[in-house]
Rosetta silent file (secondary structure, phi, psi, omega in degrees, C-alpha in Angstrom):
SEQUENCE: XXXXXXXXXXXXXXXXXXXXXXXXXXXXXXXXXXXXXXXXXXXXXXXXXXXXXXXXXXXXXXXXXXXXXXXXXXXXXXXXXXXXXXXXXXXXXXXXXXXXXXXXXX
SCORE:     score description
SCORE:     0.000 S_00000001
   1 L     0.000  -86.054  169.097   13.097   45.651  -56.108 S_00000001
   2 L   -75.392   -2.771 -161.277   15.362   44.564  -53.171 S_00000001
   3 L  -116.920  112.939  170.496   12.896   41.400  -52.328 S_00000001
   4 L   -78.827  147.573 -145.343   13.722   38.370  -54.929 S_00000001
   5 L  -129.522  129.089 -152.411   10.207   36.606  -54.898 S_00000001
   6 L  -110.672  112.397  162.930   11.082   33.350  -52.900 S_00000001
   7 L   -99.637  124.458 -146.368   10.125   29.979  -54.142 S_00000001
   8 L   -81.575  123.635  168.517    8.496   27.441  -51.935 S_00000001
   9 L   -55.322  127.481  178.144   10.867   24.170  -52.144 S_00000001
  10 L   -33.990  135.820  155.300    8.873   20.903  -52.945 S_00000001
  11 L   -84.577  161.576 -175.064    8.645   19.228  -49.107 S_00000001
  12 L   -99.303  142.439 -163.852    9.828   16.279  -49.532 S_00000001
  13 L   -53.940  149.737  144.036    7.447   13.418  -49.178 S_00000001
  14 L   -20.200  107.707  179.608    7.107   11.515  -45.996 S_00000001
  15 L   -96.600   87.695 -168.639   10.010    9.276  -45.742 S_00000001
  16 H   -71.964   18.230 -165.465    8.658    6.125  -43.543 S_00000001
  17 H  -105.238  -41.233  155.877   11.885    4.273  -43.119 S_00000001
  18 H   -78.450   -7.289 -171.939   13.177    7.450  -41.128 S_00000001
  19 H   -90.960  -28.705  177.750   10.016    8.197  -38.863 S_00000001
  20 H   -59.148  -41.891  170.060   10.110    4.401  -38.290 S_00000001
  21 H   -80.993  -21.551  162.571   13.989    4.860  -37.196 S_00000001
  22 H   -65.884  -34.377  164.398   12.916    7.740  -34.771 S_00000001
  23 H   -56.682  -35.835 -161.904   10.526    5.266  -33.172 S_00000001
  24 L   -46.870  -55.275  160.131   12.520    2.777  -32.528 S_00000001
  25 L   -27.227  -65.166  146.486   14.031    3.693  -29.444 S_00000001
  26 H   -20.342  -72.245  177.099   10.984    4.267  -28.003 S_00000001
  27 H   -63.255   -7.264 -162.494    9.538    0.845  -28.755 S_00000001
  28 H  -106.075  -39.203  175.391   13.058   -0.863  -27.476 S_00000001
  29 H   -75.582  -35.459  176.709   12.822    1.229  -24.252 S_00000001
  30 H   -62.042  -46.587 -142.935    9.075    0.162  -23.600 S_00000001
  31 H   -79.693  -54.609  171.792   10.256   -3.306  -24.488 S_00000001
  32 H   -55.520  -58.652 -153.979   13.160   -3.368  -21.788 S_00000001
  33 H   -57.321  -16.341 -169.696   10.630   -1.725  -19.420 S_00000001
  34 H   -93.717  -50.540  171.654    7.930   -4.408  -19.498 S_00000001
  35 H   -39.784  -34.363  175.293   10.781   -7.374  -19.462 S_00000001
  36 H   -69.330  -95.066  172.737   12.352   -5.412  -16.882 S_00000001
  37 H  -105.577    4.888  151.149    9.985   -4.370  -14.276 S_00000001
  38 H   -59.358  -54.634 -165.326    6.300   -4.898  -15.469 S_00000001
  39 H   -69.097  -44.766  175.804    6.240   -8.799  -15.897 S_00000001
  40 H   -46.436  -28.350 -173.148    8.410   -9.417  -12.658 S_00000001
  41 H   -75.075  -22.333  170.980    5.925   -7.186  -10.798 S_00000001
  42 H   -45.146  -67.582 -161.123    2.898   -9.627  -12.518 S_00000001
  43 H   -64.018  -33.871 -163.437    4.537  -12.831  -11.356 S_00000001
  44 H   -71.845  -59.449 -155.624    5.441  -11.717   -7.876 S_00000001
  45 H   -63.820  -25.589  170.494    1.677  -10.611   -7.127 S_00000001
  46 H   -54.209  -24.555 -163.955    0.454  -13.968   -9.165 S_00000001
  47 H   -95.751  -79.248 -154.875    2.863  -15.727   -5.997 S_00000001
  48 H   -46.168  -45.917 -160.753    1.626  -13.401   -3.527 S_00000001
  49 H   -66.595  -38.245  177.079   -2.103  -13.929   -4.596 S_00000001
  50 H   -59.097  -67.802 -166.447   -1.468  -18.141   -4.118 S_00000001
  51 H   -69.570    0.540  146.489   -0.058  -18.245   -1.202 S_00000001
  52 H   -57.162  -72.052  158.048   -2.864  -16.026    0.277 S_00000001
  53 H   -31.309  -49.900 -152.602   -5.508  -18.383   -0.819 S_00000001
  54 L  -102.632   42.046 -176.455   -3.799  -21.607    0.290 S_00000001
  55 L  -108.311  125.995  174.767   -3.636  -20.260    4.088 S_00000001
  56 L  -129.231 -158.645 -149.663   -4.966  -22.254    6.217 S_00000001
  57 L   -91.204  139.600 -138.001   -5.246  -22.662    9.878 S_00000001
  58 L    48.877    3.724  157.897   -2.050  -23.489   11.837 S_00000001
  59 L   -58.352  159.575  177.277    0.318  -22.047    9.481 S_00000001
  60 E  -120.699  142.077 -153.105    2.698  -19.750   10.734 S_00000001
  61 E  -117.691  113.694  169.722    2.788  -16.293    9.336 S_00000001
  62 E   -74.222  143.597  177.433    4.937  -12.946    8.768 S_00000001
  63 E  -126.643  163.062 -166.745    2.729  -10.108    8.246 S_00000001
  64 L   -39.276  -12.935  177.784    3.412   -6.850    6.493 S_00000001
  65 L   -98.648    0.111  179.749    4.343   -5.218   10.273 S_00000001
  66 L   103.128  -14.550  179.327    7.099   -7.403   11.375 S_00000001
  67 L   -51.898  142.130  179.002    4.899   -9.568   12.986 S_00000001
  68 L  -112.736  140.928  153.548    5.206  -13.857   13.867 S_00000001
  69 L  -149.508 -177.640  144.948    2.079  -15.749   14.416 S_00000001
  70 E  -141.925  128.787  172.543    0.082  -18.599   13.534 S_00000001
  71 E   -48.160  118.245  178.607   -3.159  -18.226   11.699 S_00000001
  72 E  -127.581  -10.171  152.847   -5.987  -19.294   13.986 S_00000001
  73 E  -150.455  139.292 -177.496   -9.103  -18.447   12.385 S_00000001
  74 E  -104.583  157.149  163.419   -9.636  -17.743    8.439 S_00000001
  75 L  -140.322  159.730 -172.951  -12.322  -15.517    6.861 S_00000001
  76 L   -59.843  -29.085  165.229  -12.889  -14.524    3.524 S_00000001
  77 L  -137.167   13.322  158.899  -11.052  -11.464    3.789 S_00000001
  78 E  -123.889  165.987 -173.494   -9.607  -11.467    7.409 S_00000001
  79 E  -140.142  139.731  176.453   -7.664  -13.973    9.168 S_00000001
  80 E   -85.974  149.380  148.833   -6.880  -14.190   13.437 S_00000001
  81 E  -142.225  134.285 -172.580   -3.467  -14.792   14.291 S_00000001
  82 E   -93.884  115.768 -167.320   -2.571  -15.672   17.399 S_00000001
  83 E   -75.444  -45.828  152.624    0.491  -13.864   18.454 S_00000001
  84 E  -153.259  174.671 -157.012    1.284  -15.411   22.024 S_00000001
  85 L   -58.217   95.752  162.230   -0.714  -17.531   24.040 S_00000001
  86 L    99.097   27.243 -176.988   -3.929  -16.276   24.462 S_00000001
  87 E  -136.438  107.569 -173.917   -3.732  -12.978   22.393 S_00000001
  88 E  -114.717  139.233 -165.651   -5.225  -12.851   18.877 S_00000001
  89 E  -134.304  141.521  157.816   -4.941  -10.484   16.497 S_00000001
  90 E  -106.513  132.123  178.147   -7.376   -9.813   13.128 S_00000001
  91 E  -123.465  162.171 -179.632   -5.212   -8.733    9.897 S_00000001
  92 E   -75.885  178.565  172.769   -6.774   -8.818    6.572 S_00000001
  93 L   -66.669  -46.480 -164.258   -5.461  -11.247    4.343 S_00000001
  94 L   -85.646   12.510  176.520   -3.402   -9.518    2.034 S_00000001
  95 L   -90.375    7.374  178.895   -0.928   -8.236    4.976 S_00000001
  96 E   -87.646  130.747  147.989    0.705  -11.769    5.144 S_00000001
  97 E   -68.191  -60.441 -153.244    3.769  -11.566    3.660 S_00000001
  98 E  -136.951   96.760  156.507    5.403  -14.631    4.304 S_00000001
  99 E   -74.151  141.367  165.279    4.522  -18.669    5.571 S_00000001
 100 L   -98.128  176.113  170.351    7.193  -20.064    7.636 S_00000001
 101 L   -76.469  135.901  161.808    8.326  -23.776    7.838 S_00000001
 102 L   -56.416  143.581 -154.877    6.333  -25.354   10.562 S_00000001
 103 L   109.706  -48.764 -172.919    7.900  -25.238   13.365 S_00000001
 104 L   -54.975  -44.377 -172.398    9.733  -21.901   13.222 S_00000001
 105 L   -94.089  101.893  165.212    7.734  -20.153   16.028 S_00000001
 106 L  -102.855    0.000    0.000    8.127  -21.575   19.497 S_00000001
């Protein structure tokens, strides 16, 4: 009587050329983000990881605390550094920051 009997409109088929343009963004911002900050953060630790390894004994060292030394005994995962004459300290390995130029610390 008052209710016109309502006819359900075909949906229209999956269009994949728009859900593919709603992705996009998405995939362009993931794209910046790994170019951006993923791969630099790879390479730096790939740096970080060498120049752990290749420490050997009389280098001189910053370590993650502000500290100067020179590396005076190595171990597989701790290293002494001798801080001032006759004072040795053990830090793990991965708290070296930095080798200096020989020389730097007198």
């Amino acid at each position: 009587m008052f209710i016109s009997p309502a006819f359900a409109q075909a949906a229209a088929g999956g269009d994949t050329q728009s859900t593919l343009m709603s992705m996009l963004p998405l995939v362009l911002m993931f794209v910046v983000l790994y170019f951006v900050m993923i791969r630099p953060q790879m390479r730096k630790q790939k740096e970080h990881k060498a120049m752990v390894e290749a420490l050997a004994k009389g280098d001189e060292i910053v370590t993650a605390g502000g500290l100067l030394g020179k590396v005076s005994k190595l171990g597989e995962t701790s290293i002494g550094v001798e801080i001032a004459s006759g004072v040795e300290i053990q830090l793990q390995r991965t708290a070296v920051v930095q080798v200096l130029p020989k020389g730097s610390l007198k």
